[in-house]
C-alpha positions in Angstrom: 9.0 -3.7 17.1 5.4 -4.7 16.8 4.8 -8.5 15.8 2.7 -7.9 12.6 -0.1 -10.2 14.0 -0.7 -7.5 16.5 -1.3 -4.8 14.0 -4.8 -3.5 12.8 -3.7 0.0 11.0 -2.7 0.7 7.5 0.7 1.0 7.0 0.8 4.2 5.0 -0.3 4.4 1.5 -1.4 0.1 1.6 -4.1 -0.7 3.4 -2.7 -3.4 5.2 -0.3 -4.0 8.2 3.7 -4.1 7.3 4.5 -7.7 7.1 0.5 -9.1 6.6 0.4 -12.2 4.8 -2.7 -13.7 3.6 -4.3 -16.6 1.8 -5.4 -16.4 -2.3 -9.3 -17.3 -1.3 -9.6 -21.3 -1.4 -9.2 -24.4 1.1 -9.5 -27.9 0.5 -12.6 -29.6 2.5 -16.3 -28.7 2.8 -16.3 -27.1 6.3 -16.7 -23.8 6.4 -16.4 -23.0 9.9 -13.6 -25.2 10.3 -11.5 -23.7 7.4 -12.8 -19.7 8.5 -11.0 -20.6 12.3 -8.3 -21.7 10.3 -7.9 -18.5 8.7 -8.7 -16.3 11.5 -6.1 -18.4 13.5 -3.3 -18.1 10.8 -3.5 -14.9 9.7 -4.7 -12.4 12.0 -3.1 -9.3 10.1 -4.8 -9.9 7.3 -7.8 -13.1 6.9 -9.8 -14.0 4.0 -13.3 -15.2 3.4 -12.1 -18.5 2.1 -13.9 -20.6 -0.1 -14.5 -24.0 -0.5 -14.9 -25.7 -4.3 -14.7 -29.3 -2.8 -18.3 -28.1 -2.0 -19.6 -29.0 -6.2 -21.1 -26.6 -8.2 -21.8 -23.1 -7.0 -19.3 -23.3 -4.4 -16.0 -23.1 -7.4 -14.5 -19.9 -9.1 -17.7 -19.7 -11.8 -20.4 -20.7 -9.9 -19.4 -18.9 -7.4 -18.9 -15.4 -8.7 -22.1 -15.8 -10.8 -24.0 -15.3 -7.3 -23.1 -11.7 -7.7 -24.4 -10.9 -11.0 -27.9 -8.6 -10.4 -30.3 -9.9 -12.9 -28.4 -12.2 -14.9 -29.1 -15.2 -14.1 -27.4 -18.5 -14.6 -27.7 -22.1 -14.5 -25.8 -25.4 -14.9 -26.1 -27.1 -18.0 -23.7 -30.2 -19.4 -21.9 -29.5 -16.1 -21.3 -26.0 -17.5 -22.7 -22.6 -16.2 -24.5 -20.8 -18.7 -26.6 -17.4 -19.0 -30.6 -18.7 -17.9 -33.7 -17.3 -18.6 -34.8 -17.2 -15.0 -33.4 -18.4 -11.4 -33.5 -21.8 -10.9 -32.3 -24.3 -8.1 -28.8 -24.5 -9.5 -28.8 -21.0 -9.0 -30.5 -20.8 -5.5 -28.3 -23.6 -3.8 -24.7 -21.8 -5.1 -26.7 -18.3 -2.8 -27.5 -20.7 0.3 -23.9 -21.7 -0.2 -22.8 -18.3 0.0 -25.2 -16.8 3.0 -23.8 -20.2 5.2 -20.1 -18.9 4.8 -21.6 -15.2 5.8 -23.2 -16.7 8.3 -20.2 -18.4 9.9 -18.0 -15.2 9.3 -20.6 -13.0 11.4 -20.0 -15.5 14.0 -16.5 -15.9 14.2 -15.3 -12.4 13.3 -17.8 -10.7 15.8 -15.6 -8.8 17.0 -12.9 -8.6 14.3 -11.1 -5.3 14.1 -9.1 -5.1 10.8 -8.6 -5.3 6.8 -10.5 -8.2 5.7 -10.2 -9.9 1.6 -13.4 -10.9 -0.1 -13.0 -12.7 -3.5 -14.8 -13.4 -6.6 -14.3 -13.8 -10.2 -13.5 -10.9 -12.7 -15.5 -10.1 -15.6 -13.3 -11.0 -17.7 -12.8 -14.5 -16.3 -16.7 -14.9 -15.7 -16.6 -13.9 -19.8 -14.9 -16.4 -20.9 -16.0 -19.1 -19.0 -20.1 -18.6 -18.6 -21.7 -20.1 -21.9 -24.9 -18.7 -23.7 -28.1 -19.9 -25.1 -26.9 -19.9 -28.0 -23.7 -21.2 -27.8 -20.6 -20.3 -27.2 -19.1 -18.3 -24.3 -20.4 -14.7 -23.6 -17.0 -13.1 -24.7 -18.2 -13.4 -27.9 -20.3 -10.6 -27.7 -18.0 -7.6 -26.0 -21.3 -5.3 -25.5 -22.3 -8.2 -23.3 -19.2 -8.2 -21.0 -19.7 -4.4 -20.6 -23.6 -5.6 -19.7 -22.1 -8.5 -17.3 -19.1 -5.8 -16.0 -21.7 -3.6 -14.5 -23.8 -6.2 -13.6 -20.9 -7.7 -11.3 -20.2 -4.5 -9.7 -23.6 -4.0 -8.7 -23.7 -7.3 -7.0 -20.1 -7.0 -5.7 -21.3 -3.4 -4.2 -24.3 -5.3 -2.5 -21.8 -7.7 -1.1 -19.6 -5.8 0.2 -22.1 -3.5 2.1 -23.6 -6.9 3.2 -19.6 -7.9 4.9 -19.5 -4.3 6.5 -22.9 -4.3 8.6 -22.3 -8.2 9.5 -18.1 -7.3 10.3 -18.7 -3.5 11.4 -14.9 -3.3 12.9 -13.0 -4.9 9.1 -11.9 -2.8 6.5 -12.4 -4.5 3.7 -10.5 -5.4 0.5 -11.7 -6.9 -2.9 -9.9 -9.4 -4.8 -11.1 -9.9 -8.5 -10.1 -13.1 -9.5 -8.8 -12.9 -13.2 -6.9 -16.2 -14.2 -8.5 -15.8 -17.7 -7.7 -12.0 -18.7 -3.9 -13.0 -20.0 -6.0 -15.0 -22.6 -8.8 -12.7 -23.1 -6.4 -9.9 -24.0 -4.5 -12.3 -26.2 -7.8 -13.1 -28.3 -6.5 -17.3 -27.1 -9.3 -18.2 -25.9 -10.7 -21.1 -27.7 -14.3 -21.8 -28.9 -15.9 -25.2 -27.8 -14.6 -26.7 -30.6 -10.7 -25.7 -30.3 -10.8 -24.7 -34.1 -10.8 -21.0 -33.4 -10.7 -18.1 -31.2 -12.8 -15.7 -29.6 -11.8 -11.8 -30.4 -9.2 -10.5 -28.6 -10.4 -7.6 -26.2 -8.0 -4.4 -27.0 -6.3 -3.7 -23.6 -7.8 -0.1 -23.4 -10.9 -1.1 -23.2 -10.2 -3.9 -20.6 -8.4 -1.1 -18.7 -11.3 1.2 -18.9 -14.2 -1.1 -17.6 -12.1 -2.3 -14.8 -11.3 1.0 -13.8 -15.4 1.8 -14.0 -15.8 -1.2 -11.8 -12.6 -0.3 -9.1 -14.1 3.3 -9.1 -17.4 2.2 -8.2 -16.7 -0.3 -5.8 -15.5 1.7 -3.1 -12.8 -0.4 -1.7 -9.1 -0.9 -2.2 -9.1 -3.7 -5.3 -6.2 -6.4 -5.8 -6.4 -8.3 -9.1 -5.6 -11.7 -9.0 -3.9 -13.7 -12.1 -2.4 -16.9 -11.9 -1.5 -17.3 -15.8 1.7 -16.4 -17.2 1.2 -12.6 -19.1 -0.3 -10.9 -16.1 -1.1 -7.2 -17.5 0.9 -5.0 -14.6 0.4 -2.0 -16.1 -3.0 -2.2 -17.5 -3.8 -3.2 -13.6 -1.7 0.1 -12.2 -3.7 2.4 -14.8 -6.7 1.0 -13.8 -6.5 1.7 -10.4 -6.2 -1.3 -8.7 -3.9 -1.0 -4.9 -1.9 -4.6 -5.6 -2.1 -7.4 -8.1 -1.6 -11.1 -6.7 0.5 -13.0 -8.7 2.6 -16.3 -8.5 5.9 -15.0 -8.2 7.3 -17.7 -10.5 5.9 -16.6 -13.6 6.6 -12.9 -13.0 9.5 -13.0 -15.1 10.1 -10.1 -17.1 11.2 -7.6 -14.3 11.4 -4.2 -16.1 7.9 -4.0 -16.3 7.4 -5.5 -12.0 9.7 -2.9 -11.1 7.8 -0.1 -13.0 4.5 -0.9 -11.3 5.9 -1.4 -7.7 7.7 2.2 -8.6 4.2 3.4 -9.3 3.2 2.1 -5.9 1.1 -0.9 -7.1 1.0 -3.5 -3.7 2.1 -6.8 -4.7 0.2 -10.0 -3.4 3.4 -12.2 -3.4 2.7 -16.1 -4.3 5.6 -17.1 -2.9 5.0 -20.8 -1.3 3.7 -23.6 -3.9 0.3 -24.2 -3.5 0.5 -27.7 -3.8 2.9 -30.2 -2.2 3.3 -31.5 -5.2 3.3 -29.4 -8.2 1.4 -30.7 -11.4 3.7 -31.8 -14.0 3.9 -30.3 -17.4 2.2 -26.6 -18.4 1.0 -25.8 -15.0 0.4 -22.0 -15.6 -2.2 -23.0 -18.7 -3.8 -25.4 -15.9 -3.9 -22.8 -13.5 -5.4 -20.1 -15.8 -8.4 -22.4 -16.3 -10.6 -22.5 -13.8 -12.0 -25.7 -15.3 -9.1 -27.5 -15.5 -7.4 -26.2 -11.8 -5.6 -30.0 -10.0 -8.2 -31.4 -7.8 -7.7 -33.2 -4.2 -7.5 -36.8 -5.5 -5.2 -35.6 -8.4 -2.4 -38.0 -8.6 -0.4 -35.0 -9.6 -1.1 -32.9 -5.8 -1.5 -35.6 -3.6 1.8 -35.6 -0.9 4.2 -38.0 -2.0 6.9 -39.3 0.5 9.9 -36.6 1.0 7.7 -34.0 -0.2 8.5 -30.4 1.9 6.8 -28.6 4.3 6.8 -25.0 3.1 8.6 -23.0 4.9 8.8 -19.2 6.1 12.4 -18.8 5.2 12.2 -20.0 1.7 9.2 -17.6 0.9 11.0 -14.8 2.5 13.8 -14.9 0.6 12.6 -15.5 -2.2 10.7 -12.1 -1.9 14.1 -10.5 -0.9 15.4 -12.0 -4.2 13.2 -11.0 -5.8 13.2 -7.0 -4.0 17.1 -6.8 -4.2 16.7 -7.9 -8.0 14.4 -4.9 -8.7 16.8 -2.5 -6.9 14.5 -1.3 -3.9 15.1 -0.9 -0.2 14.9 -4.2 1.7 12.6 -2.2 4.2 10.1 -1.6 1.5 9.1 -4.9 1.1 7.5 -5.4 4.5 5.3 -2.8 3.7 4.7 -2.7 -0.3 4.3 -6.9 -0.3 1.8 -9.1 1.7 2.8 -13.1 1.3 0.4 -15.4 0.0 0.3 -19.2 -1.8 1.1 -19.1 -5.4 -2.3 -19.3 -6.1 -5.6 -21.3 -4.4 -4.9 -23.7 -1.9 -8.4 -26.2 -2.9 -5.7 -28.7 -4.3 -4.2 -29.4 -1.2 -4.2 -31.3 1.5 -5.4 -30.0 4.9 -2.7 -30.7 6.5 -0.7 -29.0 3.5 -2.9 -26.1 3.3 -2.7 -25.0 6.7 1.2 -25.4 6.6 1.3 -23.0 4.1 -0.9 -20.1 5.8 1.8 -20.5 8.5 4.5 -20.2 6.7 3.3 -17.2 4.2 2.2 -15.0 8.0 5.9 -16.2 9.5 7.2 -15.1 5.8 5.4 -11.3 6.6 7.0 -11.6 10.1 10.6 -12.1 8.6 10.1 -9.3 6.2 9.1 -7.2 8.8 11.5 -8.0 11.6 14.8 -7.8 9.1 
């Protein structure tokens, strides 16, 4: 058989090699070329742009995805983004460090031949979390987060025809980013105060704007969630190929095996993203991109006897979880791509690259069983 790192094609109705692994989207450090020959080294099936929030403001999940919205701009404010008037420098420096990490990927994938995963945030996560001028977060206003929805696409269609004439030989891939949608649906997340609530937004209409957005796009779209809740079938309906999900809080099988039935992909967190995971409610952590462990958090920083992930442990967790859901072990290699449980920025280098390894020799054992 093929090793999977040799592979290029599709495998079929996925449009990624059987047995691909990849990363979530972010590395600790600030060096992007270092960290994009770390992910071109470790996972040839399937790379990532990574991205780098050790960087400060602009270069983290908000900042970051705001550089896509087509005239709405934002700045920082209180150490919060926020809906602007007008560009500013805030603004302007989160773009240069965006064009530096295209810049570096022209380089080093020159002659990359391939599929190939972007990232930014949702618009639902980009909702919640970008404030107004009059207070608040924009989720308050639902016409807005139809306004910012299109907005995002726009930019995100820019984007992506930016990748494709700098990486003419990738096929590329789209992950949206939505730690905040469990929540958003939910009508839990909290006003500035913690008193109250913003209004829920009913999961038909969620399903509907994403499905404008995946339709428009014009590339195969994975959904990322790392909050417990994740909305499978709202995902399936709307079109998106796979949803990315830490495999620990996909707990209630019935509806898991219904979507993978349907032939949603599933991005598989199966190794920890952290050497050391946070104590307490991780998952609410996690869904809040403001409040995700940092390198320097006594909570992710190695401790002595702490494990190297390892391939086997992530593969057989994915066969667990596969024999579980009554489908044929062969396929998972083809239906499942390994990845970290979530964003790797809390790690340590040394941490983070072990776990790239271990989630492409994870895709290897899936494919090779």
């Amino acid at each position: 058989m093929t090793d999977p790192s040799e592979q290029s094609e599709p495998n079929g109705a996925w449009p990624w090699p059987v047995g691909a692994a990849t990363g979530i989207g972010s590395l600790p450090g600030t060096d992007i070329a270092e960290a994009q020959r770390i992910v071109l080294g470790e996972l040839p099936a399937l790379p990532h742009l990574p991205e780098l929030p050790d960087r400060g403001a602009g270069a983290e999940i908000i900042g970051r995805g705001a550089t896509f919205l087509v005239d709405l701009p934002v700045e920082l404010y209180a150490g919060r983004w926020r809906v602007a008037a007008r560009s500013g420098r805030d603004l302007r420096h989160a773009l240069d460090l965006r064009e530096r990490d295209l810049d570096q990927l022209t380089e080093q994938a020159d002659r990359y031949v391939g599929p190939l995963k972007l990232q930014a945030a949702g618009a639902f996560t980009l909702a919640a979390n970008l404030d107004v001028g009059l207070g608040g977060r924009l989720l308050r206003d639902h016409g807005a987060v139809r306004d910012l929805a299109d907005s995002l696409t726009e930019g995100l269609r820019g984007h992506i025809a930016d990748v494709s004439r700098r990486v003419p030989g990738a096929r590329l891939l789209l992950q949206l980013d939505e730690p905040s949608l469990p929540a958003v649906l939910a009508g839990m997340v909290r006003t500035d105060s913690g008193l109250h609530t913003y209004r829920s937004i009913a999961a038909s209409t969620a399903r509907d704007l994403l499905a404008a957005m995946i339709d428009r796009l014009g590339v195969p779209v994975v959904v990322h969630c790392c909050a417990p809740g994740v909305p499978l079938a709202l995902l399936r309906a709307a079109g998106a190929t796979a949803v990315a999900a830490d495999l620990t809080l996909l707990t209630d099988l019935d509806p898991l095996g219904e979507a993978i039935d349907a032939g949603l992909g599933l991005f598989a967190g199966a190794v920890a993203a952290t050497a050391a995971p946070p104590a307490g409610p991780t998952a609410a952590r996690q869904a809040d991109p403001n409040t995700r462990p940092r390198p320097g958090d006594p909570n992710t920083r190695p401790r002595p006897g702490d494990p190297t992930p390892t391939a086997a442990q992530a593969s057989d967790a994915i066969r667990t979880l596969w024999s579980k859901l009554g489908f044929p072990a062969e396929q998972a290699a083809a239906q499942v791509v390994v990845t970290p449980a979530c964003g790797l920025a809390g790690a340590t280098p040394e941490y983070a690259r072990a776990a790239l390894a271990a989630c492409r020799d994870a895709g290897r054992r899936l494919f090779e069983q």
